[in-house]
C-alpha positions as CSV (number, residue, x, y, z in Angstrom):
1,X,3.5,3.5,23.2
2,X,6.7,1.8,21.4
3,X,8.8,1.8,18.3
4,X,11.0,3.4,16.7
5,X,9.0,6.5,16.0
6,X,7.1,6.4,19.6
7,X,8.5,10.2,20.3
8,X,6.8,11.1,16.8
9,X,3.5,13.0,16.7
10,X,1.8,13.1,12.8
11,X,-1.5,15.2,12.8
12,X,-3.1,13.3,9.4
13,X,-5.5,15.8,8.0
14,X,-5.8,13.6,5.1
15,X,-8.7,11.0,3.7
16,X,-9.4,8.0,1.6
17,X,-6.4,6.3,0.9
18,X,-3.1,7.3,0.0
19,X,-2.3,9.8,3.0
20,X,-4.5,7.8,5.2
21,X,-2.1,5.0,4.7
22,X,1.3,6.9,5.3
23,X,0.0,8.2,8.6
24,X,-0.8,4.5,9.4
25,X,2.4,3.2,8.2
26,X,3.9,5.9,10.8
27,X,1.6,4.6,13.4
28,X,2.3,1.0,13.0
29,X,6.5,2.2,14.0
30,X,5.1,3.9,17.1
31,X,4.2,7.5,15.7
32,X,1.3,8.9,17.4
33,X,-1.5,9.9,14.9
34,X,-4.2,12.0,15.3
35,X,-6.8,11.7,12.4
36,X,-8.6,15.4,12.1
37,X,-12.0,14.2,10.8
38,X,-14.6,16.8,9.6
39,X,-17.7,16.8,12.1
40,X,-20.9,14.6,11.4
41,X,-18.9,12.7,8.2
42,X,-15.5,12.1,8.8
43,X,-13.1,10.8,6.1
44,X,-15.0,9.7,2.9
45,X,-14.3,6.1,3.3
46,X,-16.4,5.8,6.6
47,X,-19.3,5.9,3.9
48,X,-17.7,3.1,1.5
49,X,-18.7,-0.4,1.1
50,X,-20.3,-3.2,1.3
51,X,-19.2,-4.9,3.3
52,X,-20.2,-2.9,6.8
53,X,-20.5,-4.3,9.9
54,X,-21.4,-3.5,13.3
55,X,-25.0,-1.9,14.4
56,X,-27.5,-1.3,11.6
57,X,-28.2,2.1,12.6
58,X,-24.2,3.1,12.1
59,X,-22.8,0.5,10.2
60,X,-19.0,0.5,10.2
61,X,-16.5,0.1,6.7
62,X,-14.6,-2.4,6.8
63,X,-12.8,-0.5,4.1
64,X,-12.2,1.9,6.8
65,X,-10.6,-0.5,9.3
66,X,-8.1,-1.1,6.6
67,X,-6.3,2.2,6.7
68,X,-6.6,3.4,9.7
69,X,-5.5,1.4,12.7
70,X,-3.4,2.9,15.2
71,X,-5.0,6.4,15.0
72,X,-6.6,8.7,17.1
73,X,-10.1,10.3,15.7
74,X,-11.1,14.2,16.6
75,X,-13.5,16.0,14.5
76,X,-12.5,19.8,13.8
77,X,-14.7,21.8,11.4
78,X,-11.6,23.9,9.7
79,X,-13.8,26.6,8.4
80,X,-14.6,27.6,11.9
81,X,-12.3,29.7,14.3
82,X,-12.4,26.9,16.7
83,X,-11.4,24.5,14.0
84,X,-8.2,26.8,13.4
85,X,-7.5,27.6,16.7
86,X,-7.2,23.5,17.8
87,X,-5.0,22.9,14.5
88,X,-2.8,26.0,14.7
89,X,-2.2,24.4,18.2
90,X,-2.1,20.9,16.8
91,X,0.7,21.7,14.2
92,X,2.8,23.9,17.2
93,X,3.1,20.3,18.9
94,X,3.2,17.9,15.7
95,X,6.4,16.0,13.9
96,X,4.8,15.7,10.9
97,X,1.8,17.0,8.8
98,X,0.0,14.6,6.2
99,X,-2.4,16.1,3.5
100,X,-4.2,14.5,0.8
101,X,-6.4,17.6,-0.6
102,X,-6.3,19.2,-4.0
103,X,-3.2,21.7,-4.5
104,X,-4.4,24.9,-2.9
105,X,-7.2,23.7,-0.4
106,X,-4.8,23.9,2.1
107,X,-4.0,27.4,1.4
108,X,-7.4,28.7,1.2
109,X,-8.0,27.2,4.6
110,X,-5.5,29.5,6.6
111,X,-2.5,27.2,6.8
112,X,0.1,27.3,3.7
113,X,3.5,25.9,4.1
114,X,5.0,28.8,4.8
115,X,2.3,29.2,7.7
116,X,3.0,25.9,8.8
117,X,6.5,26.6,9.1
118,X,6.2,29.9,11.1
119,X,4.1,28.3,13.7
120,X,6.7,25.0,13.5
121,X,10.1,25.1,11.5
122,X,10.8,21.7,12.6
123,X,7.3,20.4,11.1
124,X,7.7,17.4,7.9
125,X,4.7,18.0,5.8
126,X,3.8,15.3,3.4
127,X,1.5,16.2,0.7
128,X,-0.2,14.2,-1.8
129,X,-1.9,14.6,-4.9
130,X,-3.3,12.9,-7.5
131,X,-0.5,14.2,-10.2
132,X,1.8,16.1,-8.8
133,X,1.4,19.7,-7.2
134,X,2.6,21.9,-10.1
135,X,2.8,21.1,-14.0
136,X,0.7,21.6,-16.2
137,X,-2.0,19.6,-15.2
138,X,-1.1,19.5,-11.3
139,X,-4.7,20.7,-10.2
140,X,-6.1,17.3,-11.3
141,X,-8.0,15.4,-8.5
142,X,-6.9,11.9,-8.1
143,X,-8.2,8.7,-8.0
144,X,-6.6,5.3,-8.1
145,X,-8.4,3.9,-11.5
146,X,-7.5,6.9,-13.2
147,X,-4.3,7.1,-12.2
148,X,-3.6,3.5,-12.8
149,X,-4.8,4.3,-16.1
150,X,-2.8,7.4,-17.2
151,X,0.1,6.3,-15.7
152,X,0.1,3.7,-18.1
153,X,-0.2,0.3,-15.3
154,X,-3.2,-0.4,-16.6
155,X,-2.1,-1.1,-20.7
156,X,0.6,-4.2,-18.9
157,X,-2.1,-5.4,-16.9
158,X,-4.6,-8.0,-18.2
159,X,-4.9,-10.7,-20.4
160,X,-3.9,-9.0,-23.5
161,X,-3.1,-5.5,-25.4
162,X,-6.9,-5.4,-26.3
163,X,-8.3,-5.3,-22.9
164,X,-6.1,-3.7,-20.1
165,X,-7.5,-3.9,-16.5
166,X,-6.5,-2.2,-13.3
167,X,-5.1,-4.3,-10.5
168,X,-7.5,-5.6,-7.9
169,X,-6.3,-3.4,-5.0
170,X,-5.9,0.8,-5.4
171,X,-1.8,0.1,-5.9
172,X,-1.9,4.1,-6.8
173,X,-2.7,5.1,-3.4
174,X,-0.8,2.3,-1.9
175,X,2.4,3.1,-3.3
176,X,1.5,6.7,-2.7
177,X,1.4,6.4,0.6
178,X,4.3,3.9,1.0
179,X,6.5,5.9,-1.4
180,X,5.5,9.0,1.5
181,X,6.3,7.7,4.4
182,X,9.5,6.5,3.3
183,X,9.7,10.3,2.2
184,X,8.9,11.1,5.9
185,X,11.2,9.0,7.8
186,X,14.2,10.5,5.5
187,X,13.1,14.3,6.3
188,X,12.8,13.4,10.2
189,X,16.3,12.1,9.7
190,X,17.3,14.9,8.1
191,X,16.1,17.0,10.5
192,X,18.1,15.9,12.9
193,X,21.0,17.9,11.7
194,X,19.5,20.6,10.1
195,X,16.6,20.9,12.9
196,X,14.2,22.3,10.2
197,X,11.3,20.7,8.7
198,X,10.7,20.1,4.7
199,X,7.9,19.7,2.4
200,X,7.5,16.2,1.0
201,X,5.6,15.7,-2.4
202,X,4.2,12.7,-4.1
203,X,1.6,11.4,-5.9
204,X,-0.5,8.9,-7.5
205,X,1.2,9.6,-10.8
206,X,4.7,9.6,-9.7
207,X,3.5,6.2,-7.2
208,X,3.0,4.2,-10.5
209,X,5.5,5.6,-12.7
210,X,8.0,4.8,-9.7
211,X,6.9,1.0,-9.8
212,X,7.2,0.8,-13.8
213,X,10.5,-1.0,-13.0
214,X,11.9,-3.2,-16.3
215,X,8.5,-1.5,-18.3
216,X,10.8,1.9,-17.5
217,X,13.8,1.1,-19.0
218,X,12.6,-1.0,-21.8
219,X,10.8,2.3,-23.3
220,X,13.2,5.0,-22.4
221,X,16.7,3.0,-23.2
222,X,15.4,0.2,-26.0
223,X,12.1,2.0,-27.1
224,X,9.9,-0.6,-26.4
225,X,6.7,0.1,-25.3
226,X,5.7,-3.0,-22.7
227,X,1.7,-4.5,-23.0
228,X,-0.5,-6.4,-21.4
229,X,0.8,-10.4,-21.9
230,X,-1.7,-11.8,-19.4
231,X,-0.5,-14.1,-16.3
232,X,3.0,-14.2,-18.0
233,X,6.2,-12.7,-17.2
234,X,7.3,-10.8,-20.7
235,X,11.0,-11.6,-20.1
236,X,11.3,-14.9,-18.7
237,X,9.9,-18.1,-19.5
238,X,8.4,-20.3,-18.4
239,X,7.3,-17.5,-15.9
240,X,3.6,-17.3,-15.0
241,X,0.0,-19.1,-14.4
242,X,-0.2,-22.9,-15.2
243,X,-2.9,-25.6,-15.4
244,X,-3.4,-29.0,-13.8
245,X,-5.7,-31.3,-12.8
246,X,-8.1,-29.8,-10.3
247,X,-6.5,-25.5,-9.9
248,X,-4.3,-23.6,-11.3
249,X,-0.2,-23.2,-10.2
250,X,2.3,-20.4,-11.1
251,X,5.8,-21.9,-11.7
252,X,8.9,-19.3,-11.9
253,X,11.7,-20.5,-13.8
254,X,14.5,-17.5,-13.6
255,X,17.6,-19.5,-15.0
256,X,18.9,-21.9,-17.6
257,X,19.5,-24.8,-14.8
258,X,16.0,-24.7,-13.2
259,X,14.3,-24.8,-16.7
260,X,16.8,-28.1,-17.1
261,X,15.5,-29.5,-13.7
262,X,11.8,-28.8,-14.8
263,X,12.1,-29.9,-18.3
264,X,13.2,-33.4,-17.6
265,X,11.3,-33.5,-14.4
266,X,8.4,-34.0,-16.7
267,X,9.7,-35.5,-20.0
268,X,10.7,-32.9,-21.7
269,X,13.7,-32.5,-23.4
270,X,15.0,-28.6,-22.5
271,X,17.1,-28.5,-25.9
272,X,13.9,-28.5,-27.6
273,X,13.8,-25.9,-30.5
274,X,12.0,-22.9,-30.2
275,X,12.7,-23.6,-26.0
276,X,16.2,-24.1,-25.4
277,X,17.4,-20.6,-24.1
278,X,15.2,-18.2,-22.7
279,X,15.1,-15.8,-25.2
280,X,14.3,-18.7,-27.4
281,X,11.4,-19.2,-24.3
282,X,10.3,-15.9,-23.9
283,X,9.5,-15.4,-28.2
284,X,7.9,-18.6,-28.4
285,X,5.7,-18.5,-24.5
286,X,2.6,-19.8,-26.2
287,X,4.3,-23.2,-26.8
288,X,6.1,-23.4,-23.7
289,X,2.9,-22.7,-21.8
290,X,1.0,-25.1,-24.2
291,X,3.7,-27.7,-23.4
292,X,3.4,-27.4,-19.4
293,X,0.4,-27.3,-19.4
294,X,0.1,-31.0,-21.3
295,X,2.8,-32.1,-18.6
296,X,0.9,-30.7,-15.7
297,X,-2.5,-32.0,-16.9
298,X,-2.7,-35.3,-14.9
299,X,-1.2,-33.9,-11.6
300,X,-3.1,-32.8,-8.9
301,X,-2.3,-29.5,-6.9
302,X,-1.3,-31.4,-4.1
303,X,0.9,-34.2,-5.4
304,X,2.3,-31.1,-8.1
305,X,3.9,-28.7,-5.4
306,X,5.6,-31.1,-3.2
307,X,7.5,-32.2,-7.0
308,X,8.4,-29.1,-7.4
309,X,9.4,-28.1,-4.6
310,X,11.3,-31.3,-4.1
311,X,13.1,-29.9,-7.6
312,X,14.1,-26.8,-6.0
313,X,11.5,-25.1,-8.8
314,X,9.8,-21.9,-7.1
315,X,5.7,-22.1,-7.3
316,X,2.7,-21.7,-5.5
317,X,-0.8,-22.0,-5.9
318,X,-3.4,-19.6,-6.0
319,X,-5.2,-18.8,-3.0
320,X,-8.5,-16.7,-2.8
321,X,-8.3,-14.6,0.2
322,X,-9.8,-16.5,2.4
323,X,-7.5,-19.0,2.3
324,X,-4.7,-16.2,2.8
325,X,-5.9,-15.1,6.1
326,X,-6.3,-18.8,7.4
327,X,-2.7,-19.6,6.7
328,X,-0.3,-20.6,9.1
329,X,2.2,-19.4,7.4
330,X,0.5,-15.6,6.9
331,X,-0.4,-15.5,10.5
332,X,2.7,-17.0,12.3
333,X,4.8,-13.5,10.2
334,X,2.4,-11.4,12.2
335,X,0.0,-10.5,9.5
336,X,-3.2,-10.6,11.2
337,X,-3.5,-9.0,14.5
338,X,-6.3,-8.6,17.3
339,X,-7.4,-5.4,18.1
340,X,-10.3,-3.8,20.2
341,X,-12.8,-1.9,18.8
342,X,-14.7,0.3,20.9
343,X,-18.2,-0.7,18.9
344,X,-17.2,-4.1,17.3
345,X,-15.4,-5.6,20.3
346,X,-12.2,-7.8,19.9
347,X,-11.5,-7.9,16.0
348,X,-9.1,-9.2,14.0
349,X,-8.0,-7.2,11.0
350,X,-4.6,-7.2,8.6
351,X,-1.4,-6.1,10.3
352,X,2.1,-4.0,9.8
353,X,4.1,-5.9,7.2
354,X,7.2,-5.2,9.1
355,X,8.6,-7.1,11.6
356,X,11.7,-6.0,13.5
357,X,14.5,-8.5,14.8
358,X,13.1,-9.7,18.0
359,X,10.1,-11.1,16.7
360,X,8.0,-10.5,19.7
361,X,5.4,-8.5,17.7
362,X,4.3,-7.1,13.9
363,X,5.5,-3.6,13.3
364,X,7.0,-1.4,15.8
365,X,4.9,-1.4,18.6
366,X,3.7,-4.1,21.2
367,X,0.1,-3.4,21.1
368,X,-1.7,-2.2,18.4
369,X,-4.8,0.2,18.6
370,X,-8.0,-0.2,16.8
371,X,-9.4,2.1,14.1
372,X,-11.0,5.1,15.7
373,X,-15.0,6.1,15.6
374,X,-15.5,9.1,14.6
375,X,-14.2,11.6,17.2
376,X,-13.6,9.1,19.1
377,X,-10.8,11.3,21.1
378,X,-11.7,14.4,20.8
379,X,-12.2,15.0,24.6
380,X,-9.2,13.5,25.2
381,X,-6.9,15.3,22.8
382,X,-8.2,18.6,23.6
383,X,-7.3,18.0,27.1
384,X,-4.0,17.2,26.5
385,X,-3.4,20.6,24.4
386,X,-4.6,22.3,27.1
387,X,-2.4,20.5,29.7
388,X,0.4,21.2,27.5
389,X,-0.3,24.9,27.2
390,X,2.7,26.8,28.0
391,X,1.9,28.8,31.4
């Protein structure tokens, strides 16, 4: 292995999303990661889809193969003295420990922190929960809709106050798991100088309060409570989705001189009242969108870009997904990578979206490995604790 974190071992105990994408984020920099997986089921998302691909008799999710590349798959039934034995021995050897259960679960199963830390002071434990660990609602189990929801995401997302929607991917457990491995990487650095290990704590709640950004500070300093405004940025204008000829175009105008540039670009004058600054702008979007959208009307996509481009006048179309992962431009920043499955064969599935500055490979290692099956290495990890037995 390479990378930055190739002397790292993280023993991810957790499932679905949010820890599963830490301990890959870990992997992707080098870490070694070894996926405990309960016996005959394995993490919950082995079961989720369409789509599944791969032999009819054990289909394989392909929501699966998006969290878990560079991993390595035993199955341990922790109830069982066996299961114990191989995690007590697991955690004696591991950097870091990653947990996704409900508050307690842990605890009940034989291995509290302060367990953890007897049998490894140096060991970072990252736990996540769906809204925090304590408080007065801390046993709550998480998911990503909900928490988008009571976090409050969901009522600035959509098209208007009257019907807010969740974003299209789980951002909860994205930024979750984002927000814990940068959590991580700052306690193995830590440790360093204090050669003990700490507890790390996030959650889906504090994920998406975390990203509120100007939503934040325009409640707690101003008292304004943000909501849903559609496809269109609530302090700057022109700022969002347009209309022309054959798609749609988003257009981002963030100062005075590029709204000039675009304004007269296509015969409008930018001292218009009602548009000329952009407060003015931002109180009156419906007739700045109204108005370029009339000056977009008879352009076509590819004739409207180049202009504005050729302006200096940041935009972009709209691509499905599709069109994303054909992209030259998506695949030459090393997006997409080949890996091979030991079922599917050579596959190609999304990559690290880090790149370091040599530029000879995505993420922090040269070679990436595929999603495990289930228990795909449990001979070989069990071999290699008992190699690395103490005589």
């Amino acid at each position: 292995m390479s990378g930055p974190l190739q002397d790292i071992t993280v023993v991810d105990l957790s499932r679905a999303l949010a820890g599963p994408h830490a301990a890959m984020m870990l992997g992707d920099m080098g870490a070694r990661v070894i996926k405990v997986e309960t016996p005959g089921t394995g993490d919950d998302t082995r079961g989720w889809g369409p789509p599944f691909v791969g032999p009819e008799d054990d289909p394989i999710s392909t929501y699966f193969l998006a969290a878990n590349r560079n991993k390595e798959s035993i199955t341990l039934d922790l109830k069982s003295d066996d299961g114990r034995d191989v995690l007590t021995r697991l955690v004696q050897r591991a950097d870091v420990l990653i947990e996704n259960f409900r508050p307690g679960v842990l605890d009940r199963l034989g291995f509290p922190v302060e367990r953890l830390h007897e049998l490894n002071p140096g060991l970072v434990v990252l736990a996540i929960s769906g809204f925090g660990h304590d408080g007065p609602q801390g046993g709550r189990a998480g998911y990503d809709q909900i928490a988008q929801g009571e976090a409050g995401l969901m009522s600035v997302t959509g098209p208007d106050p009257d019907n807010p929607q969740r974003i299209g991917v789980p951002i909860g457990d994205l930024l979750a798991g984002m927000y814990g491995a940068y959590g991580v990487a700052s306690a193995l650095h830590e440790r360093h100088t204090t050669g003990v290990g700490r507890v790390v704590r996030t959650s889906l709640l504090a994920a998406v309060v975390g990203a509120h950004a100007f939503h934040g500070t325009a409640y707690t300093v101003a008292g304004q409570v943000g909501r849903a405004q559609g496809n269109h940025h609530p302090a700057l204008s022109p700022y969002g989705l347009f209309h022309c000829q054959d798609g749609d175009i988003q257009v981002a105008c963030g100062s005075e001189s590029l709204w000039v540039k675009l304004a007269e670009a296509f015969g409008i004058d930018p001292a218009t009242p009602g548009m000329a600054t952009n407060r003015e702008r931002s109180t009156n979007r419906d007739l700045v969108t109204a108005t370029l959208n009339t000056a977009f009307a008879d352009w076509r996509l590819d004739d409207l870009l180049p202009r504005l481009a050729e302006l200096g006048i940041p935009s972009g179309e709209v691509r499905t997904i599709d069109r994303v992962y054909d992209w030259d431009q998506t695949r030459s920043q090393g997006l997409v990578v080949e890996v091979d499955h030991s079922v599917l064969g050579p596959i190609e599935i999304p990559g690290p979206p880090i790149r370091f500055d040599d530029n000879a490979f995505a993420g922090g290692r040269e070679t990436h490995l595929a999603p495990p099956t289930l228990g795909q290495h449990d001979a070989s990890i069990r071999a290699w604790l008992d190699a690395d037995e103490p005589a």
